[in-house]
PyMOL Python script that loads the backbone (N, CA, C, O; Angstrom):
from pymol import cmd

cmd.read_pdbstr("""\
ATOM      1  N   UNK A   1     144.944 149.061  32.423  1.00  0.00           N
ATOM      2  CA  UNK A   1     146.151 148.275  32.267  1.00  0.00           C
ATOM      3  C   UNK A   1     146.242 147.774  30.827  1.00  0.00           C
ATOM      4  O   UNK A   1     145.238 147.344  30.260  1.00  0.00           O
ATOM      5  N   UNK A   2     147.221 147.816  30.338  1.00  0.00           N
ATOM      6  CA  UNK A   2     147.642 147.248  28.602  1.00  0.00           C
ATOM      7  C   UNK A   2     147.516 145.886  28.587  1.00  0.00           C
ATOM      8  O   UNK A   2     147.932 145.146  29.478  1.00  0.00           O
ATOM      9  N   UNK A   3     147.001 145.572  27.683  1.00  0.00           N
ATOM     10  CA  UNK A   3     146.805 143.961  27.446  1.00  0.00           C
ATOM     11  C   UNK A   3     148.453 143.205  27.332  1.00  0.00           C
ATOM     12  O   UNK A   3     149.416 143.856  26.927  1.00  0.00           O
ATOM     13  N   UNK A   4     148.518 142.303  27.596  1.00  0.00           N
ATOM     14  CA  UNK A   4     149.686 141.625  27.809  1.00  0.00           C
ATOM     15  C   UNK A   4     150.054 140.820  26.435  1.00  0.00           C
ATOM     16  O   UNK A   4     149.258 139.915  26.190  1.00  0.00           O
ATOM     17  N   UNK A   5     150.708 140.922  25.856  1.00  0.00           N
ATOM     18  CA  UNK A   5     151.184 140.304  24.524  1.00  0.00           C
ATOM     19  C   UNK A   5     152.422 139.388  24.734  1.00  0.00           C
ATOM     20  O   UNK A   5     153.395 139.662  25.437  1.00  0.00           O
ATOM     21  N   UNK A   6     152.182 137.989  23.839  1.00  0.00           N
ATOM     22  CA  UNK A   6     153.578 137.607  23.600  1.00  0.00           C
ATOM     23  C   UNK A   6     154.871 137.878  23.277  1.00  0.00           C
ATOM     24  O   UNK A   6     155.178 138.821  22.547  1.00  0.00           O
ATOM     25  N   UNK A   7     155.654 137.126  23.762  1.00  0.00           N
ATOM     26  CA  UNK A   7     157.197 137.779  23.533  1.00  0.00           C
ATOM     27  C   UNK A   7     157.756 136.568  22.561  1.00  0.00           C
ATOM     28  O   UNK A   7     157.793 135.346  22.708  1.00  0.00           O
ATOM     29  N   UNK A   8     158.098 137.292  21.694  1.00  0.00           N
ATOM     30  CA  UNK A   8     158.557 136.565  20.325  1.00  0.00           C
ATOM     31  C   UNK A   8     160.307 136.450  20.363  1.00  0.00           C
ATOM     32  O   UNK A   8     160.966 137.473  20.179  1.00  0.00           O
ATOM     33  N   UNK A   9     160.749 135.586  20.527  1.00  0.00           N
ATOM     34  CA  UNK A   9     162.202 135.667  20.515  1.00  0.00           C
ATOM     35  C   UNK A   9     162.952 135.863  19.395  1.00  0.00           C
ATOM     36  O   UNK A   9     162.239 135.625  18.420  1.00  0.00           O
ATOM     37  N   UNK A  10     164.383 136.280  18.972  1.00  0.00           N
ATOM     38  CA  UNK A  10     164.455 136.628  17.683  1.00  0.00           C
ATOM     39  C   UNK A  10     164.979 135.135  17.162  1.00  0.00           C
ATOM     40  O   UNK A  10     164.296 134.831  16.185  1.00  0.00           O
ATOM     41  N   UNK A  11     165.610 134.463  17.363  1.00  0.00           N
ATOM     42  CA  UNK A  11     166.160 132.740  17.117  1.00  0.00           C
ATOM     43  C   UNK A  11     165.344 131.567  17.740  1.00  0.00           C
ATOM     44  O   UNK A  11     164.969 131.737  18.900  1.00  0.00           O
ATOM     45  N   UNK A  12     165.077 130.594  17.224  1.00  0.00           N
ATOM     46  CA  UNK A  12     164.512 129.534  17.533  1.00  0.00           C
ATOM     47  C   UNK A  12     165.623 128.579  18.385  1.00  0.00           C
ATOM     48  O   UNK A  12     166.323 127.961  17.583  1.00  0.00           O
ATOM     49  N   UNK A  13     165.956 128.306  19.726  1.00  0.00           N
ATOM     50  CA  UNK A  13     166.529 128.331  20.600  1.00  0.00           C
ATOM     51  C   UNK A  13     167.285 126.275  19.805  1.00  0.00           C
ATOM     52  O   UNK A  13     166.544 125.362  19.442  1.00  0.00           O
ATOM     53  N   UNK A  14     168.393 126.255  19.808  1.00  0.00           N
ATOM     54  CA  UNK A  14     169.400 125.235  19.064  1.00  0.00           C
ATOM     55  C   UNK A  14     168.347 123.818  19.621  1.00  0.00           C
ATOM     56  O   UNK A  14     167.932 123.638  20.766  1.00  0.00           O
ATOM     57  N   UNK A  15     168.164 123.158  18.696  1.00  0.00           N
ATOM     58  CA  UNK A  15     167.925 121.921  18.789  1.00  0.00           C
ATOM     59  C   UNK A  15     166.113 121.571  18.789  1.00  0.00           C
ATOM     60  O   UNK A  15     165.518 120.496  18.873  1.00  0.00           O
ATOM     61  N   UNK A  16     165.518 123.228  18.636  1.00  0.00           N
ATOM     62  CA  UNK A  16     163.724 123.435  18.907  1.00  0.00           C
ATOM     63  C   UNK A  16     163.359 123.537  17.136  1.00  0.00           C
ATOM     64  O   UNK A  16     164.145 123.828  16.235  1.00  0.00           O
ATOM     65  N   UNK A  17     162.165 123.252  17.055  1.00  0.00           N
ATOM     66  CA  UNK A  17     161.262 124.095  16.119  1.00  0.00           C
ATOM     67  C   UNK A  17     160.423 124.877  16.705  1.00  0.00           C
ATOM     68  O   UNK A  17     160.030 125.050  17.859  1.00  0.00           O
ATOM     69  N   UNK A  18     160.178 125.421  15.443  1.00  0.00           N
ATOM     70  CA  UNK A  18     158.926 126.746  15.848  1.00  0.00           C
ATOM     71  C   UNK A  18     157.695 126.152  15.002  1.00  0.00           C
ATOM     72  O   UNK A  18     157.709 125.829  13.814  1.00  0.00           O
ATOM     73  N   UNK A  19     156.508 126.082  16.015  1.00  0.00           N
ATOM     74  CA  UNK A  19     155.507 125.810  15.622  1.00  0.00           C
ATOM     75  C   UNK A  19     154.572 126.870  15.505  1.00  0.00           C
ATOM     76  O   UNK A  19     154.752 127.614  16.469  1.00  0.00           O
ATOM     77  N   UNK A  20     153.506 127.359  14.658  1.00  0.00           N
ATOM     78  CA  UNK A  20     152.667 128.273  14.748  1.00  0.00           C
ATOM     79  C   UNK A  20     151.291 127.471  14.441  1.00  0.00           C
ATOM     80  O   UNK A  20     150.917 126.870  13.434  1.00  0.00           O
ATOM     81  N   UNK A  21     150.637 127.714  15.800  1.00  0.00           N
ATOM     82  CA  UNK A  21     149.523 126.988  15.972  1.00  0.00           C
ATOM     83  C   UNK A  21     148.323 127.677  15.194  1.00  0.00           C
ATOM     84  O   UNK A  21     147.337 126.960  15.024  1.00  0.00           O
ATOM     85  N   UNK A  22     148.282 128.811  14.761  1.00  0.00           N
ATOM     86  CA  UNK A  22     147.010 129.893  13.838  1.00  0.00           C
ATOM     87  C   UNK A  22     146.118 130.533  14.435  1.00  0.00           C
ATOM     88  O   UNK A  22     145.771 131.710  14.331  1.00  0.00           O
ATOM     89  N   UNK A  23     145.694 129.564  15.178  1.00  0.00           N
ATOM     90  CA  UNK A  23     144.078 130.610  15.595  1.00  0.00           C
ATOM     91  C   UNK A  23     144.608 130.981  17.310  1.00  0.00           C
ATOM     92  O   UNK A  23     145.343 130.190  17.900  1.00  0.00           O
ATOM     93  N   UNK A  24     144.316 131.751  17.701  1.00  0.00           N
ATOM     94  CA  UNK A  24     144.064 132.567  19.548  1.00  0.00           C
ATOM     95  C   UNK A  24     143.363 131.540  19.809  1.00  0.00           C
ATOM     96  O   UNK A  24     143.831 131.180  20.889  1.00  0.00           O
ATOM     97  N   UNK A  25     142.172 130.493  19.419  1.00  0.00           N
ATOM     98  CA  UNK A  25     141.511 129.690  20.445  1.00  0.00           C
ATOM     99  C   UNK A  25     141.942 128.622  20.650  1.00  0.00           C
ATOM    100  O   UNK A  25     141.765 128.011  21.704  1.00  0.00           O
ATOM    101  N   UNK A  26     142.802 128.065  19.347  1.00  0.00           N
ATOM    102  CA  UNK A  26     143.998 126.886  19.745  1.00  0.00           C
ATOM    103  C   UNK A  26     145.135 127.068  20.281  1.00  0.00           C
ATOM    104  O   UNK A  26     145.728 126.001  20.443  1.00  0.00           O
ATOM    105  N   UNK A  27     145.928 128.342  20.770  1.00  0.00           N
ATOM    106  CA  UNK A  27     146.842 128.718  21.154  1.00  0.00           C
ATOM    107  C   UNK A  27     146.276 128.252  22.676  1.00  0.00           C
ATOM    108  O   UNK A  27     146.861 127.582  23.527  1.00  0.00           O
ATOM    109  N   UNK A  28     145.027 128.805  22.707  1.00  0.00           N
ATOM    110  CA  UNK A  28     144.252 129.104  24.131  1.00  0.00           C
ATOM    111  C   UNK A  28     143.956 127.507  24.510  1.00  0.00           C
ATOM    112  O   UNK A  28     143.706 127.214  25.679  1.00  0.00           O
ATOM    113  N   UNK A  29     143.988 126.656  23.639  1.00  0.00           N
ATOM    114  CA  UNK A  29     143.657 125.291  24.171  1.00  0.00           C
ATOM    115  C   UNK A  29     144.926 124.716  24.514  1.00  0.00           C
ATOM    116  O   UNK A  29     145.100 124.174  25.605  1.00  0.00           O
ATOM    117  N   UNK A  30     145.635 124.786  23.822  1.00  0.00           N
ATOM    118  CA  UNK A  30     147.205 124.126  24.654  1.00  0.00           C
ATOM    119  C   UNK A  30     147.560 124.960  25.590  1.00  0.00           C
ATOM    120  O   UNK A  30     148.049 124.186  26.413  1.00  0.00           O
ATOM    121  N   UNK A  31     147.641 125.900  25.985  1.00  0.00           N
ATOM    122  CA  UNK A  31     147.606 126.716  27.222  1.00  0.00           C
ATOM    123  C   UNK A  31     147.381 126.091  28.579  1.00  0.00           C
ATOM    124  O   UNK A  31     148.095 125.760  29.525  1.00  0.00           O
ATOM    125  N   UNK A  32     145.492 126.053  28.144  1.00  0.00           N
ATOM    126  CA  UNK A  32     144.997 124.895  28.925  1.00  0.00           C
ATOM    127  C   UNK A  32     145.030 123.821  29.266  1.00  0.00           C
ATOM    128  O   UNK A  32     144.700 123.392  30.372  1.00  0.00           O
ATOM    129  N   UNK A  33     145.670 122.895  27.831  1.00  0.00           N
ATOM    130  CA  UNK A  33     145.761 121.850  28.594  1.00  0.00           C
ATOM    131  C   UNK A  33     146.965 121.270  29.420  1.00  0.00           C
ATOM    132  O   UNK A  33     147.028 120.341  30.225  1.00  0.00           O
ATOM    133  N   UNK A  34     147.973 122.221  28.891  1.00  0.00           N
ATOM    134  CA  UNK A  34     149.465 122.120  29.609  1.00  0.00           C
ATOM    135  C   UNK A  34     149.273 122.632  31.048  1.00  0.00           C
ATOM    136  O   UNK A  34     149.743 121.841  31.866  1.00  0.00           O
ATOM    137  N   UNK A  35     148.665 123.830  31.637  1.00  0.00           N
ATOM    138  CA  UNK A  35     147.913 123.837  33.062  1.00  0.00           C
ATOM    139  C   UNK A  35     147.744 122.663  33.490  1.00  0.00           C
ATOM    140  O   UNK A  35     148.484 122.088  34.289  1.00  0.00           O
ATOM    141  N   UNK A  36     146.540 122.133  32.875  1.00  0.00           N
ATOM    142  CA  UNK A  36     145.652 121.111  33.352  1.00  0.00           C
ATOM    143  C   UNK A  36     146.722 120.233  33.648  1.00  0.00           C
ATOM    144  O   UNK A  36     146.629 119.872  34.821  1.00  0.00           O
ATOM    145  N   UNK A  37     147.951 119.613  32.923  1.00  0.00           N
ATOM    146  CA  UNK A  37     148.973 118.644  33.459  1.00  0.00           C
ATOM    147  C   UNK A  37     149.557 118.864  34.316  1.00  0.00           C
ATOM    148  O   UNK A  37     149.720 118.015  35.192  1.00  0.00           O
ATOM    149  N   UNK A  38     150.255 120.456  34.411  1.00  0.00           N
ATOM    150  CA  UNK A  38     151.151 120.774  35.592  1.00  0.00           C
ATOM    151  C   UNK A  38     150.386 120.713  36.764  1.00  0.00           C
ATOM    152  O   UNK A  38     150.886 120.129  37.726  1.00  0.00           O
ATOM    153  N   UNK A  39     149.257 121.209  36.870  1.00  0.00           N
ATOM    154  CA  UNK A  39     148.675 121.129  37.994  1.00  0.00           C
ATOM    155  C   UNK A  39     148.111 119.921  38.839  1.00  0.00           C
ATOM    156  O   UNK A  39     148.209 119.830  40.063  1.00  0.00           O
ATOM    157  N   UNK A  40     147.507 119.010  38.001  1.00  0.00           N
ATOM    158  CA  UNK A  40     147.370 117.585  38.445  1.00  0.00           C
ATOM    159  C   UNK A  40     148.636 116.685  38.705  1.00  0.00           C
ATOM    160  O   UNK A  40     148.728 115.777  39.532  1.00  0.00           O
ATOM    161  N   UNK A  41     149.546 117.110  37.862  1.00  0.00           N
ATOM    162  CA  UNK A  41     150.781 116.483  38.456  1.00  0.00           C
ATOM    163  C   UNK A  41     151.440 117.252  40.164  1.00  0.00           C
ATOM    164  O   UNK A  41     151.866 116.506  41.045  1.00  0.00           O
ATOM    165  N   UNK A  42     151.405 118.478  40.302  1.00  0.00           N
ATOM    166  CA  UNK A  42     151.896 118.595  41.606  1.00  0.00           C
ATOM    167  C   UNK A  42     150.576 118.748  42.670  1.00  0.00           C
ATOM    168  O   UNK A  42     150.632 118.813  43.898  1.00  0.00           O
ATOM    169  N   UNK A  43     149.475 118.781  41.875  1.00  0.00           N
ATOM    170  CA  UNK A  43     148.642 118.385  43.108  1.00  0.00           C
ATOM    171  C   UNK A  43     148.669 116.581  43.777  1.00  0.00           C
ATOM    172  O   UNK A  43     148.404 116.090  44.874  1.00  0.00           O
ATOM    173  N   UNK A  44     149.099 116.064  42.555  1.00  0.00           N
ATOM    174  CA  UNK A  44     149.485 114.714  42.991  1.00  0.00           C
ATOM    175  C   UNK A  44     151.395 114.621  43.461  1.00  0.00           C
ATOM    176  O   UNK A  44     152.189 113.753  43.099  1.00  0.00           O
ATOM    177  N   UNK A  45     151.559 115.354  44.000  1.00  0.00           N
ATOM    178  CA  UNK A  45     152.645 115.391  44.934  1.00  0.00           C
ATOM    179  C   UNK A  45     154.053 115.265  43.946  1.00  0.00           C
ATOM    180  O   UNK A  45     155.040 114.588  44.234  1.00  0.00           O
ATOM    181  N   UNK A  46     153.897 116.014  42.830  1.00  0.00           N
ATOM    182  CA  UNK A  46     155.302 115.312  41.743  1.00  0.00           C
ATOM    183  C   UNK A  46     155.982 116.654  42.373  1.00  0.00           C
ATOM    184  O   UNK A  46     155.406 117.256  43.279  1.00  0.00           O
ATOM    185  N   UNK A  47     156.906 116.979  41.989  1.00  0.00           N
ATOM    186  CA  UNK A  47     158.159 118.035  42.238  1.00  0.00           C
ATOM    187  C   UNK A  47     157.761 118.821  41.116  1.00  0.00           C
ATOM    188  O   UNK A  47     156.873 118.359  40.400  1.00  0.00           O
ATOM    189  N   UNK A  48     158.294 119.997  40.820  1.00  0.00           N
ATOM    190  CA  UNK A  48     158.192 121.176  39.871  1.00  0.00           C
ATOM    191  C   UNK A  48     158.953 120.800  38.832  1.00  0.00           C
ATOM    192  O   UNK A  48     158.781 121.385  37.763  1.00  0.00           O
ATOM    193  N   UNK A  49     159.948 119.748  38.934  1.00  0.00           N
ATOM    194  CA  UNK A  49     160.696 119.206  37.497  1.00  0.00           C
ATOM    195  C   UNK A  49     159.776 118.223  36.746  1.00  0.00           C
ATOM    196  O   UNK A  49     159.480 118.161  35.553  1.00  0.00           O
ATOM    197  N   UNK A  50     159.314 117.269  38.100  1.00  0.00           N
ATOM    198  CA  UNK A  50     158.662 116.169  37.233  1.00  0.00           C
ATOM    199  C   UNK A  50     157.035 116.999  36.837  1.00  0.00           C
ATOM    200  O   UNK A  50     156.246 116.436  36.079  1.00  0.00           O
ATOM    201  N   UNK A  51     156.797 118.010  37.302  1.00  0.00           N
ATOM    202  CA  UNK A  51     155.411 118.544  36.296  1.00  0.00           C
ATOM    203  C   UNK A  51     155.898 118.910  35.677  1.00  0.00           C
ATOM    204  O   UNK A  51     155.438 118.481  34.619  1.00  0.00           O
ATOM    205  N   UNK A  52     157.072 119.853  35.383  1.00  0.00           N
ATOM    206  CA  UNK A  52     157.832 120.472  34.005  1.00  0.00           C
ATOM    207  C   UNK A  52     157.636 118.933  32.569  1.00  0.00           C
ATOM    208  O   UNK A  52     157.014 118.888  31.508  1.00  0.00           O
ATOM    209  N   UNK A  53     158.264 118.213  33.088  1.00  0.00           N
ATOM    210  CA  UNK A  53     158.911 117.159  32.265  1.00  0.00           C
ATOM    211  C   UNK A  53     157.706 116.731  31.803  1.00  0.00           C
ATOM    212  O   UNK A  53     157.588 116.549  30.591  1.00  0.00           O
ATOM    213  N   UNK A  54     156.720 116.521  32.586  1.00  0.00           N
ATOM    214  CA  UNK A  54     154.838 115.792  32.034  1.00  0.00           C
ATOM    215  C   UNK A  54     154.495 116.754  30.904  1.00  0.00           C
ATOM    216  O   UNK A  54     154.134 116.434  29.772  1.00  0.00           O
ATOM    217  N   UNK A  55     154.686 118.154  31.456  1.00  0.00           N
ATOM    218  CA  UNK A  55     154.171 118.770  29.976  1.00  0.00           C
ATOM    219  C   UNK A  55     155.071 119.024  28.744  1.00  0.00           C
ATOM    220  O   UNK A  55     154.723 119.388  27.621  1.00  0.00           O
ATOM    221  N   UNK A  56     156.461 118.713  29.270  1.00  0.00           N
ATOM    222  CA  UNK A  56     156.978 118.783  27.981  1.00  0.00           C
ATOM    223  C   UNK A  56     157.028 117.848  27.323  1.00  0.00           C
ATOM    224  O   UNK A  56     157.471 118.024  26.188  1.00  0.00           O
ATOM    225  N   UNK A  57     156.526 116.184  27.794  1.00  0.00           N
ATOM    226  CA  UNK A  57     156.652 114.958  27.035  1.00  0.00           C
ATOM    227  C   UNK A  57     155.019 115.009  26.443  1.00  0.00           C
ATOM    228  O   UNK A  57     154.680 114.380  25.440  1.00  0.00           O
ATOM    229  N   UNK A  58     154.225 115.737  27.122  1.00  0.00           N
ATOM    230  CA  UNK A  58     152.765 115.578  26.415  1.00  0.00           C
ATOM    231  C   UNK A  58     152.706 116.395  25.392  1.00  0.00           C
ATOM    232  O   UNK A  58     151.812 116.428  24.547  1.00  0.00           O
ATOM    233  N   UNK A  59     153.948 117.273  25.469  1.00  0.00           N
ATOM    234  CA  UNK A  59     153.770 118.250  23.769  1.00  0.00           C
ATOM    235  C   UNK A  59     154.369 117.671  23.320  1.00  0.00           C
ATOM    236  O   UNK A  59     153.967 117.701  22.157  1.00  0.00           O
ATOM    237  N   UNK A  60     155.542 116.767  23.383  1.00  0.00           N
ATOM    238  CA  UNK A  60     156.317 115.959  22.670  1.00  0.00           C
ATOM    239  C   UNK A  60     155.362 114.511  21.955  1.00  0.00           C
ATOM    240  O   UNK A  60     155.187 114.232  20.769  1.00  0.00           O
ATOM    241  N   UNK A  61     155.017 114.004  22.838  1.00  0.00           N
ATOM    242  CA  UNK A  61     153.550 113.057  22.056  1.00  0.00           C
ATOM    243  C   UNK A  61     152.645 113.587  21.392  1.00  0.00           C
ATOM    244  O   UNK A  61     152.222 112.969  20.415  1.00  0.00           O
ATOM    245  N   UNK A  62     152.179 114.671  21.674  1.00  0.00           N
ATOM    246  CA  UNK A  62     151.178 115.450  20.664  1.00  0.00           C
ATOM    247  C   UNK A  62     151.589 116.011  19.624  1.00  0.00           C
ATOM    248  O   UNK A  62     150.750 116.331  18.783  1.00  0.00           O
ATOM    249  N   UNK A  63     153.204 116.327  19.357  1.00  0.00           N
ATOM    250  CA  UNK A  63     153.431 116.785  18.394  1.00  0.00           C
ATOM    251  C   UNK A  63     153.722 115.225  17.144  1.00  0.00           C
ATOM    252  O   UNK A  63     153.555 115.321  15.928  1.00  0.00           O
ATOM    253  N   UNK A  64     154.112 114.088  17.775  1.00  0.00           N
ATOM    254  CA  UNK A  64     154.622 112.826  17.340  1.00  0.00           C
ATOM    255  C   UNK A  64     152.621 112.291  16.691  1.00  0.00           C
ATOM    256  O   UNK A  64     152.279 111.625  15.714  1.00  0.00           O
ATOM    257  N   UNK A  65     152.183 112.644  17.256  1.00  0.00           N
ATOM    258  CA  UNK A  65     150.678 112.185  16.632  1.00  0.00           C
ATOM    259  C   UNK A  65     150.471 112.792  15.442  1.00  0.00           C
ATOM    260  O   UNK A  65     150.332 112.184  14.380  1.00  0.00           O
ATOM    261  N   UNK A  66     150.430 114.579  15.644  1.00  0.00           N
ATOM    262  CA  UNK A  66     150.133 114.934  14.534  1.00  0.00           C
ATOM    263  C   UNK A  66     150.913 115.023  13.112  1.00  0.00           C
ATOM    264  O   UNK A  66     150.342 115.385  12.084  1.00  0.00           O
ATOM    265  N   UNK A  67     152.288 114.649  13.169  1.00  0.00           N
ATOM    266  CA  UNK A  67     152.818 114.299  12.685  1.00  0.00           C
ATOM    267  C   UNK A  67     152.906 113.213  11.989  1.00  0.00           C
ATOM    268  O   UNK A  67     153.468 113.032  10.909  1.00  0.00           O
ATOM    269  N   UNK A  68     152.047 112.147  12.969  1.00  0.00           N
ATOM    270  CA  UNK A  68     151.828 110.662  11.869  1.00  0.00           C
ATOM    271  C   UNK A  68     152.871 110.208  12.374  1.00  0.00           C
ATOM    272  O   UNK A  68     152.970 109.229  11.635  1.00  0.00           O
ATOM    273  N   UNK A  69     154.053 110.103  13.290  1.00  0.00           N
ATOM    274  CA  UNK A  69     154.913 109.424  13.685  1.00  0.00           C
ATOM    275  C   UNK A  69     155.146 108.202  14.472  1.00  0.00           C
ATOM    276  O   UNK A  69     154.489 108.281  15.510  1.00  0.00           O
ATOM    277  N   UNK A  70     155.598 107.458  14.424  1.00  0.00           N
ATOM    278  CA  UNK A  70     155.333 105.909  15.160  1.00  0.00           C
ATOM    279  C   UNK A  70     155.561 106.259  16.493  1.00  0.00           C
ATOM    280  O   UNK A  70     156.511 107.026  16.651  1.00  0.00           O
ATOM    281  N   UNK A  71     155.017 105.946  17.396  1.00  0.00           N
ATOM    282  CA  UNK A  71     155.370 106.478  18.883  1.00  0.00           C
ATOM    283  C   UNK A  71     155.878 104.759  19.395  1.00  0.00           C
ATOM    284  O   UNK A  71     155.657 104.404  20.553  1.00  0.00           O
ATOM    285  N   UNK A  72     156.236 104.256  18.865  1.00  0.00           N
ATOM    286  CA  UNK A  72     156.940 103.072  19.206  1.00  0.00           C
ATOM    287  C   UNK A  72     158.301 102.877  19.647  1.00  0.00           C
ATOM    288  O   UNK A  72     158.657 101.926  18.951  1.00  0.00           O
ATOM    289  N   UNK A  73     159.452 103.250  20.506  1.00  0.00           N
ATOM    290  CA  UNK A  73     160.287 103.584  19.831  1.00  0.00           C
ATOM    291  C   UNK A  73     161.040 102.749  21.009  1.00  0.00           C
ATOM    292  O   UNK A  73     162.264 102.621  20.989  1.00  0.00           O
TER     293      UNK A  73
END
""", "prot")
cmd.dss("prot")
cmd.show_as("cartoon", "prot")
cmd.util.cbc("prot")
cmd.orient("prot")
């Protein structure tokens, strides 16, 4: 079977950035840890939106950290 490769879109979808994380083993760690949220969130009984929404606000805080941004808001 062919190894499975990413799908690169040709536009960065209105209102996103494009981040390029560098290495395959940090790609491979946010992978993981965005799993690790969805799954503890609907094993703790959330709906498939509210695990959606956990990992998209935990990339949204993680991106506001590394950024140096006030998460005060």
């Amino acid at each position: 079977m062919a190894s499975i490769k990413p799908t690169l879109a040709n536009k960065t979808p209105r209102g996103m950035e494009m981040a390029h994380l560098g290495s395959r083993e940090l790609r491979e760690f946010v992978e993981a840890e965005a799993i690790d949220i969805f799954t503890t969130m609907t094993n703790g009984g959330c709906t498939f939106q509210q695990s959606l929404a956990a990992v998209f606000v935990s990339g949204m805080n993680a991106a506001r950290a590394a950024r140096g941004e006030n998460n005060d808001d």
